[in-house]
N, CA, C and O of each residue as an XYZ file, in Angstrom:
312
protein
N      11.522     26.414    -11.916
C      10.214     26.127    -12.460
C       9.180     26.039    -11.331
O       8.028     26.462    -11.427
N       9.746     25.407    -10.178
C       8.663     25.248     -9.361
C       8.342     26.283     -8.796
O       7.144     26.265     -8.512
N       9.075     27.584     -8.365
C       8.478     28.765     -8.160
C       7.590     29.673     -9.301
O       7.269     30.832     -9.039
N       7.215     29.004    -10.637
C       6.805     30.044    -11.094
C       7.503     30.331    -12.559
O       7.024     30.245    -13.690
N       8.444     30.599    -12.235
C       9.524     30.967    -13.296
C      10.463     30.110    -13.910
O      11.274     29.438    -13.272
N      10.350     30.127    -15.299
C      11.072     29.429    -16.583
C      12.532     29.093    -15.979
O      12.828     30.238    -15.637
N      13.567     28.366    -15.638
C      14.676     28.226    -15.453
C      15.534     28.194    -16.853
O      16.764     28.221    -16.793
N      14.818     28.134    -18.174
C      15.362     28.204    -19.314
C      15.397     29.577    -19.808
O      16.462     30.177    -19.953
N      14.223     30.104    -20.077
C      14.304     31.899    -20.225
C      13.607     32.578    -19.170
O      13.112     33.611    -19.619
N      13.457     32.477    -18.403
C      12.999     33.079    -17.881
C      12.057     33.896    -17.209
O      12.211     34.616    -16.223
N      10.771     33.601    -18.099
C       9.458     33.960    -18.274
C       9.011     33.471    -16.982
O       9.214     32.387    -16.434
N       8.349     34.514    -16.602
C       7.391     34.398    -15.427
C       5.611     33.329    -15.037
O       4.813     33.185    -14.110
N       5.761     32.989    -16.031
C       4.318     31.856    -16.552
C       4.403     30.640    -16.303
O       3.672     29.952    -17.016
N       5.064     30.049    -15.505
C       4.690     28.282    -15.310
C       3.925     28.027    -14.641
O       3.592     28.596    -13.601
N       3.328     26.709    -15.346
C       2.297     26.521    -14.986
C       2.439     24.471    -14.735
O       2.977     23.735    -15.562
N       1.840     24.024    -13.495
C       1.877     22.804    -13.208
C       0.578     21.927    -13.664
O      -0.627     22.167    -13.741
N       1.393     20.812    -13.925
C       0.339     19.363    -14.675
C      -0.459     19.155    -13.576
O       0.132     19.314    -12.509
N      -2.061     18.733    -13.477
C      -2.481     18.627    -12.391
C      -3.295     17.132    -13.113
O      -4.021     16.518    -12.330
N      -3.176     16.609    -14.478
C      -3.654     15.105    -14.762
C      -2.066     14.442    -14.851
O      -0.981     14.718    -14.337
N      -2.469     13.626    -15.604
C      -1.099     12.574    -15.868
C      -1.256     12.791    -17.283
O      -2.155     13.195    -18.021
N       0.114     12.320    -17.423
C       0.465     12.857    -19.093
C       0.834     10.942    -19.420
O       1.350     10.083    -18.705
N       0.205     10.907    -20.988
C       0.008      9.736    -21.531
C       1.296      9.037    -22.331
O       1.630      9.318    -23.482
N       1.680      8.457    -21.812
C       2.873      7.752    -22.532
C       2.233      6.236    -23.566
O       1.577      5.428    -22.909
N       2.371      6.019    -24.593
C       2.050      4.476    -24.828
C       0.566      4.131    -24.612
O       0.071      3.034    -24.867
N       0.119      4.863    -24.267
C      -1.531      4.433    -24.023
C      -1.363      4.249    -22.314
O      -2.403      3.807    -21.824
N      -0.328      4.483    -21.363
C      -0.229      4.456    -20.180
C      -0.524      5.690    -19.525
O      -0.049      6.719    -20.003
N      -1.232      5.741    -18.510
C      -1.235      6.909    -17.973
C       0.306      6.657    -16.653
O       0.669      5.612    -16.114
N       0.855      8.015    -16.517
C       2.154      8.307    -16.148
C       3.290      7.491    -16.703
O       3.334      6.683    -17.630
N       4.276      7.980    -15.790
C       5.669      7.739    -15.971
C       6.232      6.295    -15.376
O       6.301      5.904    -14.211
N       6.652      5.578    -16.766
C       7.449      4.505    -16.183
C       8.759      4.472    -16.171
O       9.261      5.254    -16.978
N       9.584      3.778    -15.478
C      11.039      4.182    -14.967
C      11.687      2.727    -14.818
O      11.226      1.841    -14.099
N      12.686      2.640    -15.514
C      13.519      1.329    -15.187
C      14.153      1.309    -14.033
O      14.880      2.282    -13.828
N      14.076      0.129    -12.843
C      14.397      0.026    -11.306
C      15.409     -1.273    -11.323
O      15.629     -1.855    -10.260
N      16.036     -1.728    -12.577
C      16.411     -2.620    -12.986
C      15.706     -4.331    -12.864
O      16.390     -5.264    -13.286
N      14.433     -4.575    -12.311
C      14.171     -5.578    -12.481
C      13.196     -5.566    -13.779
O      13.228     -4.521    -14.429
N      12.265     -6.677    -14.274
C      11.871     -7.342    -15.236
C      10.597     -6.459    -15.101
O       9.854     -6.528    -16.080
N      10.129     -5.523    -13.945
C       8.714     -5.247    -14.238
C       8.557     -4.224    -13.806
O       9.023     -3.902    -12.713
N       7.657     -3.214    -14.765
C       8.073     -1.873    -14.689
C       6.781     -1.582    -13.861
O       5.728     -2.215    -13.943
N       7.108     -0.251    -12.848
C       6.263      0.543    -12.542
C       5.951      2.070    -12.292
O       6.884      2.806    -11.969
N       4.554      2.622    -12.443
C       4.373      3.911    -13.076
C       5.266      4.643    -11.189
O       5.114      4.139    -10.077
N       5.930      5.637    -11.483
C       6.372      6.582    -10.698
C       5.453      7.486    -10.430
O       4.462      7.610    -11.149
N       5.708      8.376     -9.152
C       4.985      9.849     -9.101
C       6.144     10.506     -9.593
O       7.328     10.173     -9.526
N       5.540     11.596    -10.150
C       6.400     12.909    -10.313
C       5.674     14.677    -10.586
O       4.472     14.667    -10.321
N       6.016     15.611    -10.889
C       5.805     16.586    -11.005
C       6.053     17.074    -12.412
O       7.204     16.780    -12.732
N       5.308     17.807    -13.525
C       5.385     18.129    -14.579
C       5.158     19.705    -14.780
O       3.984     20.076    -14.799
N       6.211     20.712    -14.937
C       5.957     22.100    -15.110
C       6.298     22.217    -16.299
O       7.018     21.419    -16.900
N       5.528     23.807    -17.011
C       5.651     24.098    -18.746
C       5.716     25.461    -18.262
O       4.965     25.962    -17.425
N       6.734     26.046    -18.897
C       6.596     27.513    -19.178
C       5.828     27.844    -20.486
O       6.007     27.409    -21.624
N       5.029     28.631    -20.063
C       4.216     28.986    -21.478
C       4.897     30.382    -22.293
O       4.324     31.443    -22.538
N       5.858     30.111    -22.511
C       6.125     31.346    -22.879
C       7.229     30.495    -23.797
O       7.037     30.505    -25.013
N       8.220     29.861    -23.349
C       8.806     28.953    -25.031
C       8.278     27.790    -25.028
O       8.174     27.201    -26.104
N       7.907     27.296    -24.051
C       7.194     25.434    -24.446
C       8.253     24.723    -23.057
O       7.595     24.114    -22.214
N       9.440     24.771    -22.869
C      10.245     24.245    -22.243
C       9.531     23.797    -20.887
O       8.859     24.466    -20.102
N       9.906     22.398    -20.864
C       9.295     21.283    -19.730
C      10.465     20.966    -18.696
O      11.631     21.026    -19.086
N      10.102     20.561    -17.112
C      10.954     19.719    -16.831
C       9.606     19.047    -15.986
O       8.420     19.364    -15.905
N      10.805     17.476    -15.157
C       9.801     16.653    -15.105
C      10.341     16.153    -13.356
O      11.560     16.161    -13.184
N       9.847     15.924    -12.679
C      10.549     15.402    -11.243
C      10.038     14.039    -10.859
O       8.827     13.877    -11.005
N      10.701     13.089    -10.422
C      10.140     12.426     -9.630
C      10.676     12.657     -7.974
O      11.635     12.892     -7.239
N       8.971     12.339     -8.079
C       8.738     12.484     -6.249
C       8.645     10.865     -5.803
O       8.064     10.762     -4.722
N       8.988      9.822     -6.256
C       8.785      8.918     -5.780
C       9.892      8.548     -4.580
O      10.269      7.445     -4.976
N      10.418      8.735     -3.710
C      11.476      8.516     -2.970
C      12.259      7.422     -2.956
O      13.479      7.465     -3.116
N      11.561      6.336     -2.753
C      11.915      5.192     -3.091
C      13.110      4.537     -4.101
O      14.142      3.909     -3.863
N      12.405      5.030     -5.442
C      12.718      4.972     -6.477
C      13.834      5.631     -6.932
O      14.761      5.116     -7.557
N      13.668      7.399     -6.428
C      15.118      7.944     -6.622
C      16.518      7.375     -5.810
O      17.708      7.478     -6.108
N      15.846      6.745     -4.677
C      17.337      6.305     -3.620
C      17.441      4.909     -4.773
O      18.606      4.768     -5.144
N      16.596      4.007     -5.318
C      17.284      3.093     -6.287
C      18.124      3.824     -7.201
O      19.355      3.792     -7.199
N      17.406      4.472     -7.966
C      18.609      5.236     -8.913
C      19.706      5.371     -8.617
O      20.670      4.938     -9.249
N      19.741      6.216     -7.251
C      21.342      6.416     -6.510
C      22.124      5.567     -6.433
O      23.285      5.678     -6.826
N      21.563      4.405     -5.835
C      22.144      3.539     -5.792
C      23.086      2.640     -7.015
O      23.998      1.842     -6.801
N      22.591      3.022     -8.160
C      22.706      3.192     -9.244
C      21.909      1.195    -10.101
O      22.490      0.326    -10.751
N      20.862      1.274     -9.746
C      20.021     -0.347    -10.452
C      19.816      0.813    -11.992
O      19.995      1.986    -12.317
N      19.411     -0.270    -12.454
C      18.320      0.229    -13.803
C      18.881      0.644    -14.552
O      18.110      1.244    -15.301
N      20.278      0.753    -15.012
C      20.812      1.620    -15.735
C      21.059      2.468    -15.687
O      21.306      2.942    -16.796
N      21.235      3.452    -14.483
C      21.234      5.261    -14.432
C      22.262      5.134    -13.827
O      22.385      4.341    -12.894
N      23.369      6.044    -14.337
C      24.530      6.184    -14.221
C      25.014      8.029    -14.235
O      24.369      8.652    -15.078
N      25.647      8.567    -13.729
C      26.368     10.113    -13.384
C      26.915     10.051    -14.816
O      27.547      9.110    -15.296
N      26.442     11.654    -15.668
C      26.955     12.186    -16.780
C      27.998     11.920    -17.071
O      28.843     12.030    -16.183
N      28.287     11.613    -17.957
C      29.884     12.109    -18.213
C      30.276     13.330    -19.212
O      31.455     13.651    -19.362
């Protein structure tokens, strides 16, 4: 996606979020870090215009090494 191109079909048309997208009446993305108080993340938002298909990144660094670490609830697929 971030080059450009759909990773779902393929289409050559993506195109990047350059506002924040509204959750709840919040502007951006909030993310559980496992404590009591949430806060909005950075991330990256691409759309292929050609089926609709989104993905979403966070760039917050911080935040992803919590994840790893595994707080907040985020846990490896099963």
């Amino acid at each position: 996606m971030r080059d450009g191109t759909c990773t779902k079909c393929g289409y050559p048309s993506v195109r990047q979020l350059t506002r924040g997208i509204y959750f709840s009446g919040s502007t951006g993305v909030m993310v559980n870090d496992g404590s009591s108080i949430r806060r909005p993340v950075s991330y990256e938002t691409f759309l292929c215009t050609g089926c609709g298909y989104w993905e979403n990144y966070l760039t917050d660094t911080e935040m992803l090494r919590r994840i790893a670490d595994g707080v907040g609830g985020w846990a490896p697929p099963r």
